[in-house]
N, C-alpha and C positions, 0 to 999 in steps of 0.2 A: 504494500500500500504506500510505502514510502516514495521507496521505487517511481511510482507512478505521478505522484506531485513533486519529486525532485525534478523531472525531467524539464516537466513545461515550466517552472519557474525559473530551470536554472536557463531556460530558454528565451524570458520573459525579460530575465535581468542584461542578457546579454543584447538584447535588440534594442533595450534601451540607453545603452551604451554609445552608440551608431548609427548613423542615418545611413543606409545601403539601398543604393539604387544599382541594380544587379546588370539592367540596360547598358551602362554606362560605367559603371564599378567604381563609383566614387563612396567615397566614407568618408566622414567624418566627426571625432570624436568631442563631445562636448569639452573634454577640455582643448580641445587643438581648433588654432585659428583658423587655419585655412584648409581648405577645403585640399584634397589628393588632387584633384585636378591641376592645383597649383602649383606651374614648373618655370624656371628659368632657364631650362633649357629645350624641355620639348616645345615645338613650335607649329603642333597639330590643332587646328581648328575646335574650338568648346562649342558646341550645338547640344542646348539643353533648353528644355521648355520651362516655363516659368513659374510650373509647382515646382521643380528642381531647384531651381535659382532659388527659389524662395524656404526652400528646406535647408539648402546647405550654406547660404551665405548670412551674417550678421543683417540685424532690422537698418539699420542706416548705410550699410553699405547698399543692402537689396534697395532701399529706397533711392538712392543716386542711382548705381549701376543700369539697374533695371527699370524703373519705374522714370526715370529721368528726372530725377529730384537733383535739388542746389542746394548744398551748404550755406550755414550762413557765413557771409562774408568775414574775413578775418579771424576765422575760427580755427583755421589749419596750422600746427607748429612750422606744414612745411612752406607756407608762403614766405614768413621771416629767413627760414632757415638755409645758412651759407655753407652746410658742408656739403663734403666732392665727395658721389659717388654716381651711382644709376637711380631713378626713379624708373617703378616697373609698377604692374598695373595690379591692383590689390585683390581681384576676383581669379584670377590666371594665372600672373607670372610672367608677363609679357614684357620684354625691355620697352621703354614707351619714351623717357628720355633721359638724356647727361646732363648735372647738376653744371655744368660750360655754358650750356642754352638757356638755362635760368635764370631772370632775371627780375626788378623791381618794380611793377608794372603801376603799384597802387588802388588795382581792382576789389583788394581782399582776398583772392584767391592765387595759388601759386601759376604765375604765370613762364613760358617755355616759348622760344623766336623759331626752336624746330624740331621734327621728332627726332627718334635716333634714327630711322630705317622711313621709305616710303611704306615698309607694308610694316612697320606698325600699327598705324594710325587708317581710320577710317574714316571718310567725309560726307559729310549726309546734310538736303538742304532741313532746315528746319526756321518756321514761319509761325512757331508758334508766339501768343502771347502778344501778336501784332507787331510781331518784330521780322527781321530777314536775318536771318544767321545761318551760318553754319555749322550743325555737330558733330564731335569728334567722336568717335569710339574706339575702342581699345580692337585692334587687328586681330589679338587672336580668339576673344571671345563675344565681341559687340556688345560690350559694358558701355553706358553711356560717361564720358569723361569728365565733358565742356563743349565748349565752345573758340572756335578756332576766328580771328579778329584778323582785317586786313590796320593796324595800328600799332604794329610793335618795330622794335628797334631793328638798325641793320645787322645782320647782312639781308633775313630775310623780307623785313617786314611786317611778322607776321607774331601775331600775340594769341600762343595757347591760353587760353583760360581754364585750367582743370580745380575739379572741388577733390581735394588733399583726401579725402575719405577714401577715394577710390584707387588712390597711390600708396604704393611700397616703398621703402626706400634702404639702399646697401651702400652704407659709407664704403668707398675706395679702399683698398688694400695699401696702394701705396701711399697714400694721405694718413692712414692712419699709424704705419709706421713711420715717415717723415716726425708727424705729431709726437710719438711718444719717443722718436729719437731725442729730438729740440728739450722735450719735459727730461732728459736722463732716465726713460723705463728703459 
């Protein structure tokens, strides 16, 4: 009799551990931030419907990402923020840009003159709101980012507008030994 309610419970405990989508073999553990999908090196397309999205990613991320929601303005550490390394895109893993193309735009949001890669980045018109813009999404998953500005500094002209929720970010290897050489670590 034991036996028989061990089983399903010890089965019960374990499913809720995990969110397993078998389609797709994505898991993730409520203590783990990002989702399996998420890689800085594979560069294979995320095509997942929007109960998925919405099971595996944080409420504020799913709400930028997916739903096309905005930060609020000057909310992001990484708008301020001057250290060297990659911002990569916080749903996937995707390189998206180099803290070089970053710069002080004054919008409230971290602003970037260009991505890393053309197929980074993805360009979409978007007219909502009674506006003419267009939005940016993230290449390998179609997270919505920003908003991409014909107003920014040379060389390109061009002023990414992304809301910092949806950004990763990996201090330089070399910046950070330089750093701790100068300190005496």
């Amino acid at each position: 009799m034991n036996r028989i309610l061990f089983f399903p419970l010890l089965l019960l405990m374990t499913a809720c551990k995990a969110n397993i989508n078998d389609k797709n073999n994505i898991v993730m553990s409520d203590t783990v931030q990002k989702p399996l999908l998420y890689s800085r090196t594979d560069t294979t397309k995320v095509n997942l419907n929007e109960a998925e999205w919405k099971k595996i990613l944080p409420k504020e991320v799913y709400t930028i990402a997916r739903e096309k929601g905005t930060e609020r303005p000057y909310s992001s550490p990484f708008e301020k923020s001057k250290e060297i390394g990659t911002f990569y895109c916080a749903v996937c893993g995707n390189a998206l840009f180099e803290s070089n193309a970053k710069f002080e735009s004054g919008c409230g949001w971290p602003s970037f003159y260009q991505p890393i890669s053309k197929s980074s980045i993805i360009y979409l018109p978007d007219n909502s709101h009674g506006m003419v813009r267009t939005e940016v999404q993230c290449g390998r998953c179609k997270s919505h980012l920003g908003h991409v500005f014909e107003d920014g500094p040379p060389p390109t002209g061009l002023r990414y507008c992304i809301n910092g929720v949806v950004l990763d970010f990996e201090k330089a290897k070399a910046a950070e030994k330089k750093y701790n050489t100068a300190q005496g670590n």
